[in-house]
N, C-alpha and C positions, 0 to 999 in steps of 0.2 A: 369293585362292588357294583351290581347292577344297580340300574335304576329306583327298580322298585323296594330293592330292598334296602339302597341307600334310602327312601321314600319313607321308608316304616321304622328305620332306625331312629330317622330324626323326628318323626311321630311321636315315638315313644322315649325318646329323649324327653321331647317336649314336655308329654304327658308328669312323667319322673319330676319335672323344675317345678311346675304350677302345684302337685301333689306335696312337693316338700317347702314351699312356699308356704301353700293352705295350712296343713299343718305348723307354721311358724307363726301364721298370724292368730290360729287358733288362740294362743294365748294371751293376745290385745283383747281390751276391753271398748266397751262407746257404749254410752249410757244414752236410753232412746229420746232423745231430743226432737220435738217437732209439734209444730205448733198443731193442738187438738188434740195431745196426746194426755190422758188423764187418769189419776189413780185417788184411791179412796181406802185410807186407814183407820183401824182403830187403837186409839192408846187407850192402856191401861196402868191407872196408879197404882202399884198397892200401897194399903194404908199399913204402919208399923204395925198399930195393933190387930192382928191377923183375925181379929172374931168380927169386924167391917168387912161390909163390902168393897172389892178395889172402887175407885175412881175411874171413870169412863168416857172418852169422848171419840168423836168420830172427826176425823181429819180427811178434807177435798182438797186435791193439789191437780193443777192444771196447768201445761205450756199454753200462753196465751199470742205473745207476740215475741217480737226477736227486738232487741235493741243494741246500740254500740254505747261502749264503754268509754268515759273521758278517755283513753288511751286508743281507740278508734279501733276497740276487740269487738266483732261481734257475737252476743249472746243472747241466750233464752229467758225471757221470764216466766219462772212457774210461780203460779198464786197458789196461795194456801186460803183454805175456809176452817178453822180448828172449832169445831160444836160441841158446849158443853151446857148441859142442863137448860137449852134451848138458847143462848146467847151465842152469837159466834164473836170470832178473834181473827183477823186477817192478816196476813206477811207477804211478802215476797221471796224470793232467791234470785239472784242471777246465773245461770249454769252455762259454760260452756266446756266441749270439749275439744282440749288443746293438744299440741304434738304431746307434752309430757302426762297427759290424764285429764280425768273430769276435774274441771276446779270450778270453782265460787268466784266469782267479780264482785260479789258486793250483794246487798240484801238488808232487809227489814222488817223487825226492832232486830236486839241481839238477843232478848227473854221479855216475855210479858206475862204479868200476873191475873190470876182469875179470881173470883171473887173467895174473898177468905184468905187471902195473900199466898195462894199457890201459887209457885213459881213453875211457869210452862220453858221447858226449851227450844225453839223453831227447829224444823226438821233442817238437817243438811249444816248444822250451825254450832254442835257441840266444841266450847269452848270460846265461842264469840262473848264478845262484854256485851252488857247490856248498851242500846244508844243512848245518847242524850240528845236533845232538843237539840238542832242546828249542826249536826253530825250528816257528812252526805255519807249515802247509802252505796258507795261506791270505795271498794277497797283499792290501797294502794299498790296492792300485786295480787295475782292470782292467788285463792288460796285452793293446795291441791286437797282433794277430798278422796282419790284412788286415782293411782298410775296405771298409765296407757298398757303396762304389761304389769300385771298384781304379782309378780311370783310370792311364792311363801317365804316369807321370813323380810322381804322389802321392807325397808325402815325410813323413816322420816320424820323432818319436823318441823315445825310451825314456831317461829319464833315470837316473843313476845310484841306484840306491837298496840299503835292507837286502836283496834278492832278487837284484836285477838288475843288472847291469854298464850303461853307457851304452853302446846302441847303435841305426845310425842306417839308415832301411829307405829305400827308391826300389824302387815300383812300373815294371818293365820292359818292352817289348814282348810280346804273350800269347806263346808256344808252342804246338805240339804236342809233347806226349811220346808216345810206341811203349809201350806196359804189355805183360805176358803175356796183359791182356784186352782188349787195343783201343788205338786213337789214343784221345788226349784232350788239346780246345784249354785251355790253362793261363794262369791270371793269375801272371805271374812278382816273386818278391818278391825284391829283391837287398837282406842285413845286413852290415852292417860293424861288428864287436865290439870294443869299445875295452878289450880286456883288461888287457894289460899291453905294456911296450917290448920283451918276450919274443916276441911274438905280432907276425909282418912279414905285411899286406895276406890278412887272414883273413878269408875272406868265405865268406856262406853263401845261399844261394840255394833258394827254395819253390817251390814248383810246385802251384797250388789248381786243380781241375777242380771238378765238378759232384757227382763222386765224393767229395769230399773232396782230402787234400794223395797225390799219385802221384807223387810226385819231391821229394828234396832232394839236395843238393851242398855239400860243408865242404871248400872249396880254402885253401890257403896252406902257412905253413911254422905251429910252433910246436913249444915243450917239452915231451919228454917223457922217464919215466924208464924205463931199464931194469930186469931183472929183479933187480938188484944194486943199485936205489933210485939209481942214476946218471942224471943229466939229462942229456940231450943233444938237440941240435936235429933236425929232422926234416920233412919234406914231410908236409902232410896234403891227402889227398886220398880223401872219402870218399861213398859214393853211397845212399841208401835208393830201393829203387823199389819201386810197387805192383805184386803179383804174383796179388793175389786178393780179392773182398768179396764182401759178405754185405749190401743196405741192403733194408732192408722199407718 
């Protein structure tokens, strides 16, 4: 074989490995981590009785700094600002992304209430117990939040633990979701949270783009109390969407 044309075989050899490579990794995720990087949601409650208005708040979440984990992982922290009826509510996350997907290192409260004993859930966190006083904000293992490769029908689970409620995840067919800034195709993550016999077919639903998460959904029934500390049952039906970011 000449030269040249031995020259252009292996060219195009080349070309051929790196093309079906790209294509393999096509289907790995990385959720954009980097400090500055910022988005801005709004949740919507709806109320049971359907002649209310939903309930409204606008949620700020920003990477601000990176820090290591007692276990010496390095990770991100995104702060949360949750705004409702001019008071805000603040949390953290820890995020990192690991050989096996985006996981959670830890973060804070696990729910906090707004006035009228709303129960709020922190984003990234469905399924977390609420904290108690003298609880560190540091989990004992990674908790995964979507695998480094989402294929459809991936299954998983969160076992019970001092943090966590058991709860069991199935990766669904992608979507698109409609933002205030664009379509974006979504790895859909369906949870099912084993809270309690209180809690009838509660499911929570993520929506991961390229952006980060643009979409979640908290469908079912569950307890909740009135402004008079009375429990009573109730339809939950609740929506965060991306309305705005900021990624460098």
């Amino acid at each position: 074989m000449r030269p040249k044309v031995l020259a252009l075989f292996v060219i195009t050899m080349l070309l051929f490995i790196c093309a079906c490579s790209k294509s393999k990794d096509d289907n790995s995720y990385s959720y954009p981590l980097k400090i500055g990087n910022s988005w801005t949601y709004q949740r919507t409650l709806y109320e049971q009785d359907h002649d209310l208005p939903p309930f409204v708040g606008i949620i700020k979440a920003s990477i601000d700094s990176i820090l290591i984990s007692p276990s010496g992982q390095e990770c991100y922290r995104m702060r949360f600002e949750e705004i409702y009826e001019g008071e805000s509510y603040f949390y953290d996350q820890y995020l990192a992304n690991l050989p096996e997907g985006l996981c959670s290192l830890g973060g804070n409260p696990g729910v906090f209430e707004l006035k009228g004993n709303r129960a709020i859930m922190p984003m990234f966190s469905g399924g977390k117990k609420a904290s108690q006083d003298g609880d560190s904000p540091w989990f004992r293992h990674p908790h995964l939040l979507i695998p480094k490769n989402p294929e459809v029908g991936a299954t998983w689970m969160q076992p019970e633990d001092d943090h966590w409620s058991e709860v069991h995840y199935v990766i669904q067919d992608p979507e698109t979701v409609v933002t205030d800034i664009g379509s974006f195709k979504c790895h859909v993550k369906r949870s099912h949270v084993n809270w309690d016999s209180r809690f009838n077919d509660y499911e929570l639903f993520d929506y991961y783009s390229s952006k980060g998460l643009v979409k979640f959904l908290a469908l079912g029934t569950g307890i909740v109390r009135d402004q008079d500390g009375q429990e009573r049952q109730e339809d939950i039906w609740e929506e965060i969407r991306l309305i705005a970011s900021d990624l460098k």
